[in-house]
MDTraj code that builds the backbone (N, CA, C; nanometers):
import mdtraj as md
import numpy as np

residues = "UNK UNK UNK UNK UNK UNK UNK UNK UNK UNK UNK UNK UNK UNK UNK UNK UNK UNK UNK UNK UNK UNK UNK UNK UNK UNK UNK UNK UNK UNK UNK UNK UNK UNK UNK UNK UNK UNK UNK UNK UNK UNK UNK UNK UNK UNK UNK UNK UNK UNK UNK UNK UNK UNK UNK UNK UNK UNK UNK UNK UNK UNK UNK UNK UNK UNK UNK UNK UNK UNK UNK UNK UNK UNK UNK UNK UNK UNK UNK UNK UNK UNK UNK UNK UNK UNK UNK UNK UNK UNK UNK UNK UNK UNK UNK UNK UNK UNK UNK UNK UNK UNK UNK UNK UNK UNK UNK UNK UNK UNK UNK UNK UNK UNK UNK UNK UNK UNK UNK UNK UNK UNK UNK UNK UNK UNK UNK UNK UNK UNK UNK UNK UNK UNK UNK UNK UNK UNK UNK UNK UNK UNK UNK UNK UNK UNK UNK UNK UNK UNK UNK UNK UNK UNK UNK UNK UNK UNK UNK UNK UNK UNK UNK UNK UNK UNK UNK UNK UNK UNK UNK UNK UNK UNK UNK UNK UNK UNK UNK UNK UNK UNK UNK UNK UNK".split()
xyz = np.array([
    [-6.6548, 2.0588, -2.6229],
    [-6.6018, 1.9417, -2.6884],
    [-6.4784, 1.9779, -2.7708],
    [-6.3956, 1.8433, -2.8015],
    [-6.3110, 1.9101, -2.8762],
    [-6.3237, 1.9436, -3.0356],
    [-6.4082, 1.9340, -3.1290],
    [-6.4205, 1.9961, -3.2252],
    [-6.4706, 2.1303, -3.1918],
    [-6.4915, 2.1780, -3.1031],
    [-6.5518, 2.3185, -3.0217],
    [-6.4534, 2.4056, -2.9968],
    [-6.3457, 2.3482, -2.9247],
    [-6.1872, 2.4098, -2.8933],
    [-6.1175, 2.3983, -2.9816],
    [-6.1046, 2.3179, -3.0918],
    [-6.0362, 2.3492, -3.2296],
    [-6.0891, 2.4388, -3.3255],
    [-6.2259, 2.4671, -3.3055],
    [-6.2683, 2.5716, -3.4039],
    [-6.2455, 2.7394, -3.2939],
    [-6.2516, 2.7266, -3.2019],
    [-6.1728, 2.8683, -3.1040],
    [-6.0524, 2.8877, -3.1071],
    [-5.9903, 2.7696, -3.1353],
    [-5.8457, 2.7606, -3.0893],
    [-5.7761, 2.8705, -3.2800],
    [-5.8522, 2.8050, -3.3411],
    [-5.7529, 2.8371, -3.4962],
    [-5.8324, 2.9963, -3.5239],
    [-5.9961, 3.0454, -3.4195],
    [-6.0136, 3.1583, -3.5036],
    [-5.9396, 3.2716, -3.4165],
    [-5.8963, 3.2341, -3.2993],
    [-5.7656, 3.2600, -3.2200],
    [-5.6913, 3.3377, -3.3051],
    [-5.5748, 3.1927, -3.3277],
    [-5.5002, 3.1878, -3.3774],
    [-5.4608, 3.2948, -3.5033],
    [-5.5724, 3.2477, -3.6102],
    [-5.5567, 3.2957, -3.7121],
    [-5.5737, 3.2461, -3.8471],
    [-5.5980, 3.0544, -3.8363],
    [-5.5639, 3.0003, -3.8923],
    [-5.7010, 2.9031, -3.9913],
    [-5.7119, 2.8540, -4.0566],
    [-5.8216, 2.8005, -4.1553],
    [-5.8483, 2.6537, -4.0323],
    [-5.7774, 2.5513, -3.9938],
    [-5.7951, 2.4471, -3.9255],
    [-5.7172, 2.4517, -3.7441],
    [-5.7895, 2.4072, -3.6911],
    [-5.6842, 2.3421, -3.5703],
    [-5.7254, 2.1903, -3.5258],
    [-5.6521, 2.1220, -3.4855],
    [-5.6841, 1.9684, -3.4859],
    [-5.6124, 1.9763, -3.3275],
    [-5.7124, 1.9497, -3.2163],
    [-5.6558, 1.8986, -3.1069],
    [-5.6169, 1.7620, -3.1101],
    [-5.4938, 1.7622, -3.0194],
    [-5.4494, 1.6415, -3.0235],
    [-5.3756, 1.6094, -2.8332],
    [-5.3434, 1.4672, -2.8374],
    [-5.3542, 1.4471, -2.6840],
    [-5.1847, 1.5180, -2.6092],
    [-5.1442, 1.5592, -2.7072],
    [-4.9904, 1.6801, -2.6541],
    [-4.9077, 1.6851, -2.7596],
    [-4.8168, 1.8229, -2.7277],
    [-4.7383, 1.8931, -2.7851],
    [-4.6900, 1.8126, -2.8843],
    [-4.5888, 1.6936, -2.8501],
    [-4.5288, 1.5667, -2.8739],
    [-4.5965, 1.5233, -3.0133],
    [-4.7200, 1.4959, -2.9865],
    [-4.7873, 1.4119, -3.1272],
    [-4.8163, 1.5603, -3.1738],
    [-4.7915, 1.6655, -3.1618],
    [-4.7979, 1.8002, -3.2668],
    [-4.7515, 1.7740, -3.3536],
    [-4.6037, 1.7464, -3.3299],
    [-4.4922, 1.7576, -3.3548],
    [-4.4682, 1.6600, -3.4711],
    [-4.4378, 1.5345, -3.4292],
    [-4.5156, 1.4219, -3.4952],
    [-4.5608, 1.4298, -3.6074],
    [-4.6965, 1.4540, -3.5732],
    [-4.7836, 1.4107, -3.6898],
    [-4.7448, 1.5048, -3.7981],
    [-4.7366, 1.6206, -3.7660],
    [-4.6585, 1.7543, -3.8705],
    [-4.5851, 1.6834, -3.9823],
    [-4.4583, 1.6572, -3.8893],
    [-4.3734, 1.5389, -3.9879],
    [-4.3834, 1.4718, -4.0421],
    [-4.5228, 1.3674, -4.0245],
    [-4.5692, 1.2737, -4.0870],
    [-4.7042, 1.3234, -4.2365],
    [-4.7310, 1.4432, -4.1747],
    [-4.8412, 1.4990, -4.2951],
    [-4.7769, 1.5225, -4.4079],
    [-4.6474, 1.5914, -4.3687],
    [-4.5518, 1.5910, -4.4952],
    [-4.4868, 1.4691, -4.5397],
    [-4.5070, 1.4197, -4.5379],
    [-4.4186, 1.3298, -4.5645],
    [-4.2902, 1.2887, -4.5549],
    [-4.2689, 1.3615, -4.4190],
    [-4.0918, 1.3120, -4.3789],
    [-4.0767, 1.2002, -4.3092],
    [-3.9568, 1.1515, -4.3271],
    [-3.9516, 1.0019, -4.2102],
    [-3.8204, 0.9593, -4.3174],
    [-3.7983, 0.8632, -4.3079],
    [-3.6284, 0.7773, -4.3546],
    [-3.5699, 0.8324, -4.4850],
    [-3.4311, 0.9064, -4.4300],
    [-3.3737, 0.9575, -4.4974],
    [-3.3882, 1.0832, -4.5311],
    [-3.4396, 1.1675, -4.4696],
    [-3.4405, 1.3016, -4.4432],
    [-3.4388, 1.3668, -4.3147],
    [-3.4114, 1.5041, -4.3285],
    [-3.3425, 1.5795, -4.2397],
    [-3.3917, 1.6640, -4.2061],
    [-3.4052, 1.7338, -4.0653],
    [-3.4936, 1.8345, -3.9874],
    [-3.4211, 1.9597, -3.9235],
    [-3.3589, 2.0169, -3.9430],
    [-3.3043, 2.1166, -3.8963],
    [-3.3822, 2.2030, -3.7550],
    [-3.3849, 2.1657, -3.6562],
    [-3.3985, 2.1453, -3.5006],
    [-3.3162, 2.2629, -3.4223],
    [-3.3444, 2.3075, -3.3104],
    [-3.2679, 2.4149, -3.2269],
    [-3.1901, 2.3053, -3.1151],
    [-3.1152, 2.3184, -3.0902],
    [-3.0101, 2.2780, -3.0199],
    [-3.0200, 2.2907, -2.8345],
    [-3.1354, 2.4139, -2.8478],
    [-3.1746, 2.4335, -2.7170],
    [-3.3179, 2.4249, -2.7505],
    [-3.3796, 2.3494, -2.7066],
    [-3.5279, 2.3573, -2.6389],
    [-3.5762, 2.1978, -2.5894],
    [-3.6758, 2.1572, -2.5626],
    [-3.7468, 2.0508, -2.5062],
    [-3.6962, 1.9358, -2.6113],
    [-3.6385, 1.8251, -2.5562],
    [-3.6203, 1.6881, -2.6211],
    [-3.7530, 1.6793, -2.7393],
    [-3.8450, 1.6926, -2.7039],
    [-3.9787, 1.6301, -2.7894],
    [-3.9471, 1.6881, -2.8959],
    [-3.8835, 1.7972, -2.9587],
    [-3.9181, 1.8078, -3.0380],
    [-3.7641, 1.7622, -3.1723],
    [-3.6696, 1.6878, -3.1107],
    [-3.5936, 1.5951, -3.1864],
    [-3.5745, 1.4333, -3.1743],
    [-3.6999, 1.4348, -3.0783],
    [-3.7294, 1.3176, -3.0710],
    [-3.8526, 1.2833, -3.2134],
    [-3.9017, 1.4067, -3.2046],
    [-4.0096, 1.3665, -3.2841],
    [-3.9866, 1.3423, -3.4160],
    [-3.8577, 1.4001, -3.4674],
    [-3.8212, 1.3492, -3.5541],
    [-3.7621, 1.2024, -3.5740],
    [-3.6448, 1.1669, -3.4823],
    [-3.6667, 1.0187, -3.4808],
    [-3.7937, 0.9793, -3.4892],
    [-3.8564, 0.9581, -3.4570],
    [-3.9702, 0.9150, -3.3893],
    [-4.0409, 0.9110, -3.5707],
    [-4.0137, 0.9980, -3.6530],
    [-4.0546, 0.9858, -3.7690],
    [-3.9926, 0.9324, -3.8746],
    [-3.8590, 0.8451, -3.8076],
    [-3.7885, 0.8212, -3.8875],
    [-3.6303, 0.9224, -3.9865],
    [-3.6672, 0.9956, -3.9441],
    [-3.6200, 1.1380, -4.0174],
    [-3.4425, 1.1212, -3.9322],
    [-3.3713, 1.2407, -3.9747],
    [-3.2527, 1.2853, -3.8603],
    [-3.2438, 1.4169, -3.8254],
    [-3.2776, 1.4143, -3.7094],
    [-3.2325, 1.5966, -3.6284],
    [-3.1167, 1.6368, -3.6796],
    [-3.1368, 1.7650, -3.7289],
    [-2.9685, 1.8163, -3.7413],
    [-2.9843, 1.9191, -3.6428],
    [-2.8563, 1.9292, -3.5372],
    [-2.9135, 2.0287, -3.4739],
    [-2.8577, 2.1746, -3.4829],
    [-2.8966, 2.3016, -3.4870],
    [-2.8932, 2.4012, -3.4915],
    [-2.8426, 2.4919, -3.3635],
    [-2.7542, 2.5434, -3.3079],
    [-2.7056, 2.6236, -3.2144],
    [-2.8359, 2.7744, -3.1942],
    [-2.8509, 2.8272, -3.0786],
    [-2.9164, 2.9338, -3.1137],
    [-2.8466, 3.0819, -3.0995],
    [-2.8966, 3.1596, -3.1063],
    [-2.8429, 3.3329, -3.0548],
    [-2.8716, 3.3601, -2.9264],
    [-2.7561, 3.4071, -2.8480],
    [-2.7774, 3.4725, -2.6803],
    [-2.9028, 3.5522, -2.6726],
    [-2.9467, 3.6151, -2.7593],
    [-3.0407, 3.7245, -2.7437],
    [-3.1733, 3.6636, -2.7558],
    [-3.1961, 3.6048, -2.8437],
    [-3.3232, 3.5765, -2.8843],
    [-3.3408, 3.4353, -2.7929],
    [-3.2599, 3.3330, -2.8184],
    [-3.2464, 3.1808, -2.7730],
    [-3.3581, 3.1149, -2.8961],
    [-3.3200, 3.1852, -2.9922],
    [-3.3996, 3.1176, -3.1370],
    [-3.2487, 3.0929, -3.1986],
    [-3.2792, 2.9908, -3.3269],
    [-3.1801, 2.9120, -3.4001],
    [-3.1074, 3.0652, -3.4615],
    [-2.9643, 3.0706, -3.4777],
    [-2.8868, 3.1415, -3.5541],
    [-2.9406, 3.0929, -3.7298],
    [-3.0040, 3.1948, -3.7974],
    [-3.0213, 3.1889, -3.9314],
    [-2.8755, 3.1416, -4.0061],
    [-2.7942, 3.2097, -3.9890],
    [-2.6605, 3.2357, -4.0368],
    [-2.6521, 3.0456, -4.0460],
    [-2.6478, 2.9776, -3.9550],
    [-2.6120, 2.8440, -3.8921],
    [-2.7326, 2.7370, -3.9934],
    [-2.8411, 2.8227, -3.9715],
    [-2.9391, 2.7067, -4.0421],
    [-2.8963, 2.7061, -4.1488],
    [-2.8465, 2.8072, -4.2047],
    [-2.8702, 2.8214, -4.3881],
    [-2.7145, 2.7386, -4.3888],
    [-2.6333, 2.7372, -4.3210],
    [-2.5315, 2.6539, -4.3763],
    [-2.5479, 2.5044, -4.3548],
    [-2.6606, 2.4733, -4.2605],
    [-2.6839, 2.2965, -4.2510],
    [-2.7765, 2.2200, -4.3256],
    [-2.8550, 2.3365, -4.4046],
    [-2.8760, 2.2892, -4.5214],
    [-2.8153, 2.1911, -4.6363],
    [-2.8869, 2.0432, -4.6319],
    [-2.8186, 2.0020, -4.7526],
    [-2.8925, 1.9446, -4.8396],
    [-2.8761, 1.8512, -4.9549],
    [-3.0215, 1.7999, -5.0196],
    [-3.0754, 1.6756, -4.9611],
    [-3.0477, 1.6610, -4.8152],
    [-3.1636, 1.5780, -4.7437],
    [-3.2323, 1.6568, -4.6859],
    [-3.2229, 1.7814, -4.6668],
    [-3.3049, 1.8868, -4.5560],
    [-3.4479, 1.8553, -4.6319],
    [-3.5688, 1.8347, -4.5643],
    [-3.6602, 1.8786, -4.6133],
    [-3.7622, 1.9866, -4.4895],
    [-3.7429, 1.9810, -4.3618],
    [-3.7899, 2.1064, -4.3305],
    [-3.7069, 2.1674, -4.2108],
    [-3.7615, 2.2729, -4.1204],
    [-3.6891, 2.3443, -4.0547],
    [-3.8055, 2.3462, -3.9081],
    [-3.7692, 2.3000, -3.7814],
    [-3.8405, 2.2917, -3.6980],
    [-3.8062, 2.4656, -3.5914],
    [-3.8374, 2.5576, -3.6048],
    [-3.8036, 2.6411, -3.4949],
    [-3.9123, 2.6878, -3.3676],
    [-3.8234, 2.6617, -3.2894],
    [-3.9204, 2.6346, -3.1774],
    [-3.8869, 2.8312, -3.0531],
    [-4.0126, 2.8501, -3.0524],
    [-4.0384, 2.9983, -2.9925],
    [-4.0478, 2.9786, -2.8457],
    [-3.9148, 2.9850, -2.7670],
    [-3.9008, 2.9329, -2.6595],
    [-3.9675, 3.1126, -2.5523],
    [-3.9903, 3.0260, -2.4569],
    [-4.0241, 3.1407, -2.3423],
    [-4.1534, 3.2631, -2.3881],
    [-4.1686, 3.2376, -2.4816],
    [-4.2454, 3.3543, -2.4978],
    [-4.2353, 3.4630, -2.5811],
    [-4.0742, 3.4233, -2.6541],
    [-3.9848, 3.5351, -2.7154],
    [-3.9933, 3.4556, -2.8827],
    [-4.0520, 3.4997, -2.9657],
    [-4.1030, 3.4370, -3.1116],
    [-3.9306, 3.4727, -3.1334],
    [-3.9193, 3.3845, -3.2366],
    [-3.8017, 3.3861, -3.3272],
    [-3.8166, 3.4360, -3.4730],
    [-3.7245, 3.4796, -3.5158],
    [-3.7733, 3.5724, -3.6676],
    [-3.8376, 3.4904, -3.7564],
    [-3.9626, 3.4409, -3.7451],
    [-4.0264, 3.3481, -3.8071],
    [-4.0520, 3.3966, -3.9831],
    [-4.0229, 3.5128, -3.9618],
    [-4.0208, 3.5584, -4.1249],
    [-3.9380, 3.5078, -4.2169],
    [-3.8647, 3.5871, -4.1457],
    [-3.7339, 3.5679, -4.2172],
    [-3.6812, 3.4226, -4.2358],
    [-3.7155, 3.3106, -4.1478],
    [-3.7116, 3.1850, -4.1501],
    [-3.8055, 3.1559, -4.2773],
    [-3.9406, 3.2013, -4.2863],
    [-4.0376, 3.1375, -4.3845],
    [-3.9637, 3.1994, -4.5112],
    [-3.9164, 3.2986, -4.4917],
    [-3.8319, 3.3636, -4.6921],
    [-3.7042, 3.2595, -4.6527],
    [-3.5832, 3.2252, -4.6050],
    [-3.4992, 3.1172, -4.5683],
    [-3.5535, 2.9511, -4.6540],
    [-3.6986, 2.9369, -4.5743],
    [-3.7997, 2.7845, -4.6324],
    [-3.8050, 2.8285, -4.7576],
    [-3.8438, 2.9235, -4.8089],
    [-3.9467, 2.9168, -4.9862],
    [-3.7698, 2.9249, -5.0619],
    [-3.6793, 2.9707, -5.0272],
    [-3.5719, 2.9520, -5.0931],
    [-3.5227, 2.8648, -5.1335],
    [-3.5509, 2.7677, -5.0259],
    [-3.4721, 2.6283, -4.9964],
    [-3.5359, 2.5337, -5.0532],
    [-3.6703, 2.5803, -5.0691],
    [-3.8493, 2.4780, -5.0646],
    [-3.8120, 2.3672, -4.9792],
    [-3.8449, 2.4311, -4.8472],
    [-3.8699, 2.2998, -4.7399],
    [-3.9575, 2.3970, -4.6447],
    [-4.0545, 2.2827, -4.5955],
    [-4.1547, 2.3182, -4.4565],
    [-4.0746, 2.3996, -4.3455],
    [-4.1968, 2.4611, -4.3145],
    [-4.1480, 2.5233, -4.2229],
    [-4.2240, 2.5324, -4.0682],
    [-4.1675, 2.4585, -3.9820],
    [-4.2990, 2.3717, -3.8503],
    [-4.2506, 2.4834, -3.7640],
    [-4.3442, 2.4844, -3.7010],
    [-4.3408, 2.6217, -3.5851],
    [-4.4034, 2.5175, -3.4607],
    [-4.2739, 2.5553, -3.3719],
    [-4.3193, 2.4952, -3.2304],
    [-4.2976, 2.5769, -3.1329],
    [-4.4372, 2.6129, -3.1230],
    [-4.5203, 2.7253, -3.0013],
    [-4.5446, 2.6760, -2.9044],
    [-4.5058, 2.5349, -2.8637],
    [-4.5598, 2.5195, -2.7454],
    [-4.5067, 2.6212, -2.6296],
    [-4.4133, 2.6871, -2.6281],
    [-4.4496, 2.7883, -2.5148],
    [-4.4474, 2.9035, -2.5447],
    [-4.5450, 2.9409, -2.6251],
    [-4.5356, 3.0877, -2.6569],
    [-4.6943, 3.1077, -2.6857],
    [-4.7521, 3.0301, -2.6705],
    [-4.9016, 3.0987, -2.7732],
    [-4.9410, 3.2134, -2.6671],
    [-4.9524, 3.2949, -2.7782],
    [-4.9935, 3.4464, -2.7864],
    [-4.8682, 3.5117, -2.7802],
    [-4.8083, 3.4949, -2.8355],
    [-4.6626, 3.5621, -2.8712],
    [-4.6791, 3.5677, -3.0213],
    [-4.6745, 3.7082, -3.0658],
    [-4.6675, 3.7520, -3.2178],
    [-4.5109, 3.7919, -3.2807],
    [-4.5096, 3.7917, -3.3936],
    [-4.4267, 3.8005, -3.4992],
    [-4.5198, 3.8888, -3.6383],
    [-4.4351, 4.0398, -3.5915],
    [-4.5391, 4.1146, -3.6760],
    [-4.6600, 4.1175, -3.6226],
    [-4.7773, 4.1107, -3.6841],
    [-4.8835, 4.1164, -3.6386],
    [-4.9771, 3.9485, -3.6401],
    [-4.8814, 3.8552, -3.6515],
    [-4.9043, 3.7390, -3.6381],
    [-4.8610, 3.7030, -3.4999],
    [-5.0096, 3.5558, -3.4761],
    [-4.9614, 3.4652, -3.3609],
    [-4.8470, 3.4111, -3.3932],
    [-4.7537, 3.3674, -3.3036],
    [-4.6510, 3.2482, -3.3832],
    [-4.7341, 3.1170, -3.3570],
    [-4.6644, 3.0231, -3.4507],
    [-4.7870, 2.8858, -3.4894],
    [-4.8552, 2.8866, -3.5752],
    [-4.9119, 3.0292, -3.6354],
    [-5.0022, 3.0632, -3.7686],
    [-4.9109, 3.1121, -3.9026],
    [-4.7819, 3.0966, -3.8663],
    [-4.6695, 3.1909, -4.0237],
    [-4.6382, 3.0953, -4.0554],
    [-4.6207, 2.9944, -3.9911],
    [-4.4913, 2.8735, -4.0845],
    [-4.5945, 2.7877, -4.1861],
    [-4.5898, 2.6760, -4.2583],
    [-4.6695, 2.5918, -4.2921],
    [-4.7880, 2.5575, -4.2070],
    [-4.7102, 2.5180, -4.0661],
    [-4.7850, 2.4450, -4.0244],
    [-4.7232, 2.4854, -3.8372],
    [-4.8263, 2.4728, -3.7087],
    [-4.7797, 2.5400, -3.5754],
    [-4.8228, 2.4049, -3.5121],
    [-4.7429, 2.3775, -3.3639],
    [-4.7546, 2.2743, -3.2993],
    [-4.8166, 2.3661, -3.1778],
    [-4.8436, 2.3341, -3.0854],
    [-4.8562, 2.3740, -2.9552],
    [-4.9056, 2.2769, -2.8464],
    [-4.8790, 2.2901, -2.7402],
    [-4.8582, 2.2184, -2.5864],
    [-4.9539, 2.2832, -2.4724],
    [-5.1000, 2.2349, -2.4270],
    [-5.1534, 2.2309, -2.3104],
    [-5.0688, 2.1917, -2.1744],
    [-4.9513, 2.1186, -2.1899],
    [-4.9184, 2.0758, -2.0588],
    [-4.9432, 2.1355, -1.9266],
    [-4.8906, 2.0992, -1.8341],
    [-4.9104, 2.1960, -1.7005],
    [-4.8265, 2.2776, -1.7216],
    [-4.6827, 2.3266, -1.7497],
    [-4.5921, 2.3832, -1.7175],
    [-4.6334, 2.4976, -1.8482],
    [-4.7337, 2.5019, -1.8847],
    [-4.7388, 2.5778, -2.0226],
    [-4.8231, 2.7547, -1.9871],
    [-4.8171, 2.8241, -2.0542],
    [-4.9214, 2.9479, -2.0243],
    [-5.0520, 2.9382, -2.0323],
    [-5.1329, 2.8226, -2.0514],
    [-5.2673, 2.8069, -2.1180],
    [-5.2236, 2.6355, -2.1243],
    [-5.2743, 2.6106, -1.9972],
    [-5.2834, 2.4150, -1.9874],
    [-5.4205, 2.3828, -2.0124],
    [-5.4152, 2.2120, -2.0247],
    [-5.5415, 2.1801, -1.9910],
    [-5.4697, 1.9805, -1.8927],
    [-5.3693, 2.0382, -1.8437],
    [-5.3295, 1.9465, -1.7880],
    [-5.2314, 1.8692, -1.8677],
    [-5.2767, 1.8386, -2.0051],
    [-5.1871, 1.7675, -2.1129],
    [-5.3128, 1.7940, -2.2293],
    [-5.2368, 1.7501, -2.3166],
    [-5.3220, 1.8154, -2.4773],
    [-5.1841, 1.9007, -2.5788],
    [-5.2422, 1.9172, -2.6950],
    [-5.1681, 1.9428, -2.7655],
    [-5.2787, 1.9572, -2.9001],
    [-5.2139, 2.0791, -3.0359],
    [-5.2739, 2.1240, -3.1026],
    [-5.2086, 2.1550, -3.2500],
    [-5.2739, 2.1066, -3.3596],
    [-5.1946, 2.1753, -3.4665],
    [-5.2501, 2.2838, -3.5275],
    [-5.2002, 2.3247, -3.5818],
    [-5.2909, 2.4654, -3.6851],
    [-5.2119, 2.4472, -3.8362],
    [-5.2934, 2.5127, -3.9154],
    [-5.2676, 2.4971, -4.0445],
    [-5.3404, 2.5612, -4.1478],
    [-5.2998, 2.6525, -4.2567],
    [-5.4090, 2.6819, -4.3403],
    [-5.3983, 2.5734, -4.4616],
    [-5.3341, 2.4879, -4.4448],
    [-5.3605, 2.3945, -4.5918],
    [-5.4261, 2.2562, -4.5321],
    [-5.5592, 2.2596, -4.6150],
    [-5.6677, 2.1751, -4.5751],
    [-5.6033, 2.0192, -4.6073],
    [-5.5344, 1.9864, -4.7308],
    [-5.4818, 1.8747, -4.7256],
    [-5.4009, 1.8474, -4.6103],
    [-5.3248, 1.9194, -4.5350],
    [-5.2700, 1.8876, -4.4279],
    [-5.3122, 1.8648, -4.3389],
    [-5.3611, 1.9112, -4.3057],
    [-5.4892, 1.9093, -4.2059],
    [-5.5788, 1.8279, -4.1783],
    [-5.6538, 1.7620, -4.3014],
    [-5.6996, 1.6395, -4.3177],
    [-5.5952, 1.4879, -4.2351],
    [-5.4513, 1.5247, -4.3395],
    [-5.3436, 1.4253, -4.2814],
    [-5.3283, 1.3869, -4.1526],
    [-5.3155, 1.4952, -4.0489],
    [-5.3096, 1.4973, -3.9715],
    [-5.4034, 1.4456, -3.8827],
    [-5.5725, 1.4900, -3.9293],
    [-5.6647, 1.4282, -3.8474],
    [-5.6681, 1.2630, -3.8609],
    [-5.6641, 1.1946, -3.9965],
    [-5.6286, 1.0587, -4.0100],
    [-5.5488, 1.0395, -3.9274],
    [-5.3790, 1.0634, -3.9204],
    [-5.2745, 1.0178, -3.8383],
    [-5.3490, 1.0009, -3.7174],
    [-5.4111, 1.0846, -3.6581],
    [-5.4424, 1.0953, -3.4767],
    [-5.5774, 1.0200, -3.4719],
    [-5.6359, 0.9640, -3.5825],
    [-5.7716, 0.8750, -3.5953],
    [-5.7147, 0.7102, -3.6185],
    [-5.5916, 0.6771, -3.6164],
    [-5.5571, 0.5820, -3.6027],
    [-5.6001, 0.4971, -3.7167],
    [-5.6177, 0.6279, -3.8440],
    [-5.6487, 0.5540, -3.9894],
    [-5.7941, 0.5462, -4.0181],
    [-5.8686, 0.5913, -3.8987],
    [-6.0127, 0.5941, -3.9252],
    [-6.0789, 0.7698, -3.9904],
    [-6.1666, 0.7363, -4.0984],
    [-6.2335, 0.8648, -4.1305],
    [-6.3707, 0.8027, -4.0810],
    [-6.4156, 0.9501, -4.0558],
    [-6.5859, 0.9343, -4.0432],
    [-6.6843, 0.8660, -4.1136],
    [-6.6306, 0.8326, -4.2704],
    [-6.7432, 0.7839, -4.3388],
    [-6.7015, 0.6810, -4.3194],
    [-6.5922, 0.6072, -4.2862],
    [-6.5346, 0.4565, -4.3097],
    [-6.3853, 0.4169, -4.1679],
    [-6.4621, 0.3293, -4.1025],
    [-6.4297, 0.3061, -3.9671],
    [-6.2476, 0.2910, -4.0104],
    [-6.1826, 0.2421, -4.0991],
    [-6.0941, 0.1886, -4.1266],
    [-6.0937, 0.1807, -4.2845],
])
top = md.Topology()
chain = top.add_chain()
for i, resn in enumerate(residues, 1):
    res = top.add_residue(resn, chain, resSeq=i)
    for name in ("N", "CA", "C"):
        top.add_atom(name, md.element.get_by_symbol(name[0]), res)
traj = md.Trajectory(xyz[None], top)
């Protein structure tokens, strides 16, 4: 069941929660929405990877800024993020394309500088480390993607991880369509 695969999925991972969800897309999403981003703030986005994940910021109301990446890595140029920083930024989406993690560290010391979130989108990398971390488990908060085209499908599906339980909570509301267990609505 899926409270069964979210409790494998995060002791995996690494992480205190995982909340399956029906794909990558509403990862992404709801992330944005646990924090509280949406109108009039700004997401600092890679310039190369899958639409979903600057859609998802529309999609939250928010604005993609987008970020160029490095030949080597095909992760966002640090150098680039830290200058598109402005005081609408409130987080930083970097997405760990192919399999190849992006300096997710050095991104999370970049976030606590800035104090803005820091969303990790693994959808194609899970089991790709950074240090001795999964990526998806360093930032605030990790998205990830079952799709078919993924290393680990389930056809479609999608997953968050998180060690902060208030978030986590958020998130399960968002994808409950406002319903908690003790109270239908």
């Amino acid at each position: 069941d899926l409270t069964r695969f979210g409790n494998l999925f995060s002791e995996y991972i690494g992480t205190k929660y995982a909340i399956p969800l029906c794909n990558g897309t509403a990862a992404l999403h709801l992330s944005l929405l646990a924090y509280g981003i949406g109108k009039g703030d700004e997401v600092i986005c890679p310039a190369f990877t899958f639409a979903a994940t600057a859609n998802a910021v529309i999609h939250a109301g928010a604005k993609p800024v987008l970020v160029d990446i490095e030949k080597e890595s095909l992760a966002m140029n640090p150098i680039l993020i830290e200058k598109a920083i402005t005081k609408k930024t409130k987080a930083i989406i970097v997405a760990h394309l192919y399999g190849m993690p992006a300096d997710v560290l050095l991104l999370k010391k970049l976030c606590k500088k800035h104090k803005l979130i820091l969303i990790e989108d693994a959808a194609e990398s899970l089991g790709a480390t950074c240090g001795k971390k999964y990526v998806g488990s360093i930032g605030d908060i990790g998205c990830f993607s079952f799709y078919g085209n993924k290393n680990v499908t389930t056809g479609e599906g999608g997953m968050v991880v998180t060690n902060n339980l208030k978030i986590a909570e958020r998130v399960r509301y968002f994808a409950s369509h406002a319903m908690k267990q003790s109270k239908r609505y």
